[in-house]
C-alpha positions in Angstrom: -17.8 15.9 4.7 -17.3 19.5 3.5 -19.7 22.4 4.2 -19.7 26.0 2.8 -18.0 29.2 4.4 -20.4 31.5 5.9 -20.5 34.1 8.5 -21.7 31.8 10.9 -19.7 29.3 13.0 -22.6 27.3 13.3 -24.4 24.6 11.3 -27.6 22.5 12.2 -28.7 19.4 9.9 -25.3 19.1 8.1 -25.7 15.3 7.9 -23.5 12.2 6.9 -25.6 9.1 6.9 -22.9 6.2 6.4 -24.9 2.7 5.6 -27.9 3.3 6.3 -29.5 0.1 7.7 -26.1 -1.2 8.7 -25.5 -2.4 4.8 -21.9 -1.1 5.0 -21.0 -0.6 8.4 -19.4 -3.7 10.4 -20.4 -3.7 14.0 -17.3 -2.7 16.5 -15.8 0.0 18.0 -14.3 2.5 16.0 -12.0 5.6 16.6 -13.0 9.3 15.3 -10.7 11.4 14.0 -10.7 14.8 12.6 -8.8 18.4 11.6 -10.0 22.2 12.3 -12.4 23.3 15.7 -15.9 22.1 16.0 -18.3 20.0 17.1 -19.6 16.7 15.8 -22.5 14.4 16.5 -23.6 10.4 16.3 -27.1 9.6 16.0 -28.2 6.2 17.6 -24.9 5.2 18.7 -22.3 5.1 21.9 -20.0 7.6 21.7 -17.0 8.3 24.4 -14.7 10.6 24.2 -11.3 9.3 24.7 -8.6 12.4 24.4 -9.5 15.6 24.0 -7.2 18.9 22.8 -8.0 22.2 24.4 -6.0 23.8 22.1 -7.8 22.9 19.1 -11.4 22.3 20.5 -10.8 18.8 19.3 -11.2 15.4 20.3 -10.5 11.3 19.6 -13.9 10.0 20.1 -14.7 6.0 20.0 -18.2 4.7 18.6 -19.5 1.3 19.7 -21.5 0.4 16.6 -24.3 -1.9 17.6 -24.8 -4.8 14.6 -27.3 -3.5 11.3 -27.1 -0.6 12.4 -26.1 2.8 9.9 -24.1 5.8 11.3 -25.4 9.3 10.9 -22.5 11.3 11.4 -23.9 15.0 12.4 -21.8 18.3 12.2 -23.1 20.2 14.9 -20.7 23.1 14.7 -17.6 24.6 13.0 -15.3 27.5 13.0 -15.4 29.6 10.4 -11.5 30.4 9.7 -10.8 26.6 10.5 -13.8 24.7 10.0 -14.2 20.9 10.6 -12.7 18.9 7.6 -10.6 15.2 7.5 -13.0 13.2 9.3 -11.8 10.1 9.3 -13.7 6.5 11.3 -11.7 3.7 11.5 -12.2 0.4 12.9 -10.2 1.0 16.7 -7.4 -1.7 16.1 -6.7 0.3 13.1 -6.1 3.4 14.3 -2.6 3.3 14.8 -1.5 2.2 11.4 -4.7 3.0 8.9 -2.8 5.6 6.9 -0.1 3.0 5.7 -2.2 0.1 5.7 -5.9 1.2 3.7 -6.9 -2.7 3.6 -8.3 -4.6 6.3 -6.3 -8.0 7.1 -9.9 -9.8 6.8 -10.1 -8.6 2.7 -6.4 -9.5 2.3 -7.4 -13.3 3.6 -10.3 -13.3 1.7 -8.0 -12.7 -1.5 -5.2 -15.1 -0.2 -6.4 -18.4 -2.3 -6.4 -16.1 -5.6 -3.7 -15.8 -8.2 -5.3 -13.1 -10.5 -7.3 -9.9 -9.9 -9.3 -8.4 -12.0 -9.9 -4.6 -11.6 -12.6 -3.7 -14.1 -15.5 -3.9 -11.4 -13.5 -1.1 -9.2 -13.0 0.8 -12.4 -16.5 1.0 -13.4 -15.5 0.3 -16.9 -18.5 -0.3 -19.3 -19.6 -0.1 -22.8 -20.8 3.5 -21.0 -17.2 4.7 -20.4 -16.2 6.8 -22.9 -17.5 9.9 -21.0 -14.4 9.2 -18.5 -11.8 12.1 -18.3 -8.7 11.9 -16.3 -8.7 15.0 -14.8 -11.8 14.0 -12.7 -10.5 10.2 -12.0 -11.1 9.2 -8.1 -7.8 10.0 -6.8 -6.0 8.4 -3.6 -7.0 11.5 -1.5 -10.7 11.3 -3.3 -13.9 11.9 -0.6 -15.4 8.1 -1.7 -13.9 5.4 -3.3 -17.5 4.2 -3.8 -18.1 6.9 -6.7 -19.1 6.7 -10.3 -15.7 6.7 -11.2 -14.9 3.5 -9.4 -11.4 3.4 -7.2 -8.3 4.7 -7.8 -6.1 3.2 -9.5 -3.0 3.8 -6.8 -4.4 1.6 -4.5 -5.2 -1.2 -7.1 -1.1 -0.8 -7.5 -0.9 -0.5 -3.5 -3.3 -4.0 -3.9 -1.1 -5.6 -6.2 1.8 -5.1 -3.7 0.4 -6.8 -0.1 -0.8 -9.7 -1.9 1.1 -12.0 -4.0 -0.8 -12.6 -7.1 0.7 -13.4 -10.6 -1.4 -11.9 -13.2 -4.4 -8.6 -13.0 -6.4 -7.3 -15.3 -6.7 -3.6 -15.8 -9.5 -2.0 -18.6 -9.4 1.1 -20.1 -12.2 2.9 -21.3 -13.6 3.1 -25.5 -12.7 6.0 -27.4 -10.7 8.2 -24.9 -6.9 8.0 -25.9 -6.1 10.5 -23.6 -7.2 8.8 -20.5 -5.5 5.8 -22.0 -2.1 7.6 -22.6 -2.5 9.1 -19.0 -3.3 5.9 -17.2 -0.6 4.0 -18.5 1.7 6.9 -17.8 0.4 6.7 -14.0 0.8 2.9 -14.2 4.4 2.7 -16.1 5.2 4.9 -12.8 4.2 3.2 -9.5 3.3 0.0 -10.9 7.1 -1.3 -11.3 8.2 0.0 -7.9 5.3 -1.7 -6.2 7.0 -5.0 -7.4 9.8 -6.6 -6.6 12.6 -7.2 -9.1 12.1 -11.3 -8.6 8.6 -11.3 -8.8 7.0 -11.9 -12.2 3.3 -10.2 -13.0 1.4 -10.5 -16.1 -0.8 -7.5 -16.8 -3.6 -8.2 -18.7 -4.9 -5.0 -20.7 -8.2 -4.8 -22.8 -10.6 -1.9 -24.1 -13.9 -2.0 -22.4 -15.5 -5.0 -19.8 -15.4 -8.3 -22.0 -17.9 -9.2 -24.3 -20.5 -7.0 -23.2 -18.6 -4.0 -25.6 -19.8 -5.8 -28.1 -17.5 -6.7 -31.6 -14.5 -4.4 -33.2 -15.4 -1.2 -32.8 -12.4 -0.8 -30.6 -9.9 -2.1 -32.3 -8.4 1.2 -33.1 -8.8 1.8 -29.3 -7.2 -1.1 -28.5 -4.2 -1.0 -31.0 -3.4 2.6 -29.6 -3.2 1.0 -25.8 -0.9 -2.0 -27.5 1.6 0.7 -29.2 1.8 2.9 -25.6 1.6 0.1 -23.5 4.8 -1.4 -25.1 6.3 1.4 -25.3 6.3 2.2 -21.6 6.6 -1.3 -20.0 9.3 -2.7 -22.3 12.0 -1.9 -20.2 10.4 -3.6 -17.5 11.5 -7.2 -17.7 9.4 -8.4 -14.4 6.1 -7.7 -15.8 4.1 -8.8 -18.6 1.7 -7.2 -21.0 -0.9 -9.4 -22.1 -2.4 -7.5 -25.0 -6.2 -9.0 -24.8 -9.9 -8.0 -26.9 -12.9 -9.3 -26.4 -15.9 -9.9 -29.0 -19.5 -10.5 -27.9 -20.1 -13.6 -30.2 -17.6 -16.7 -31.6 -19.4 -15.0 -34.6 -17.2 -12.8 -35.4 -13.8 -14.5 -35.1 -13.3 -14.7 -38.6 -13.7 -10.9 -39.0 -10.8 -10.2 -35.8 -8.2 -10.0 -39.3 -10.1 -7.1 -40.8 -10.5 -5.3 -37.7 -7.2 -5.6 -36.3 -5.1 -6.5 -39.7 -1.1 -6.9 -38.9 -2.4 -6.1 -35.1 -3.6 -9.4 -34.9 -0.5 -11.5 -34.0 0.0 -9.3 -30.9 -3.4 -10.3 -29.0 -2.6 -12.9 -26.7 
């Protein structure tokens, strides 16, 4: 939640409405956390303060979050030099460790039966992509991981390390090299110390989100993410590349040799 700087140290409507009808908020009790001197509100809930810091006009507050219920989040005032920013809410039994451990142990069971991820649904990779620039990716730090721009890719990586799948599936975006080159880059990075020197992962790779991208238009695409992405994981003897392209009809096999040419023997 950010608000503008004015000359006033208060603020009346600045409003946060998290799932509305309940649609993303699980009932419980959560813990509120915060940075800079304020005051903040919860519409249609419990709230109980549990410690409060005279020194900073701030406070831990628990919410008891009845079931389908939302959670308006009100910012009923905030200090001008130091306003209200870093609001975090956190399920309680989290609240001691939810800056080292972002997912919850229910997801992780959920994914415990799987040996593959594919990431192209948190990417919000399409056939629509190639408006994507790097510079504006979702980051770690980012206010949503719910955006346009899907989830960032560190804590796919950070994903990739709790659980113990074999093979993932990352996709890059049509016709934007750069964000290619620079994603790879990020990934040749953290990916190999996220895992383990005896633990094999294949990585598949592909331009665009399967079939739906239609035939080879981005074969040029994808031979430029073969050539960096071998040229950056090659010393890396743990993990595999699996170079991979999709086509939208069995159609157009026979034309994957004109499109890709000498390219061809390194789809896989």
């Amino acid at each position: 939640i950010s608000l503008p700087r004015t000359s006033s140290s208060n603020f009346v409507g600045a409003l946060c409405d998290i799932g509305a009808g309940g649609n993303f908020v699980k009932n419980g009790t959560y813990s509120v956390f915060w940075s800079g001197r304020g005051k903040l509100g919860f519409d249609s809930v419990s709230a109980t303060i549990q410690t409060y810091n005279a020194m900073t006009s701030s406070a831990t507050i628990v919410l008891h979050i009845p079931p389908n219920r939302g959670l308006n989040v009100r910012i009923l005032q905030t200090n001008v030099t130091d306003p209200l920013h870093n609001i975090v809410i956190v399920p309680q039994q989290f609240a001691h460790n939810y800056t080292t451990q972002i997912f919850q142990p229910e997801f992780l069971q959920v994914l415990k039966p799987f040996n593959h991820i594919r990431f192209t649904g948190w990417q919000k990779i399409s056939c629509n992509s190639n408006s994507k620039t790097w510079a504006t990716r979702t980051k770690s730090i980012s206010q949503t991981q719910h955006g346009s721009d899907g989830v960032a890719i560190e804590h796919m990586v950070d994903l990739i390390r709790v659980t113990n799948v074999s093979s993932v599936w990352f996709s890059f975006p049509m016709g934007t090299p750069n964000y290619t080159a620079s994603m790879l880059s990020l990934l040749g990075n953290i990916l190999p110390r996220a895992i383990a020197t005896n633990r094999v992962v294949k990585v598949y790779i592909e331009i665009g989100a399967s079939d739906i991208c239609g035939d080879g238009d981005h074969h040029l695409d994808s031979i430029f993410l073969f050539d960096k992405a071998a040229s950056i994981f090659t010393p890396f003897s743990n993990i595999k590349i699996i170079n991979t392209a999709s086509i939208a009809n069995i159609a157009y096999v026979p034309y994957l040799v004109t499109w890709f040419g000498k390219a061809l023997n390194r789809l896989q």
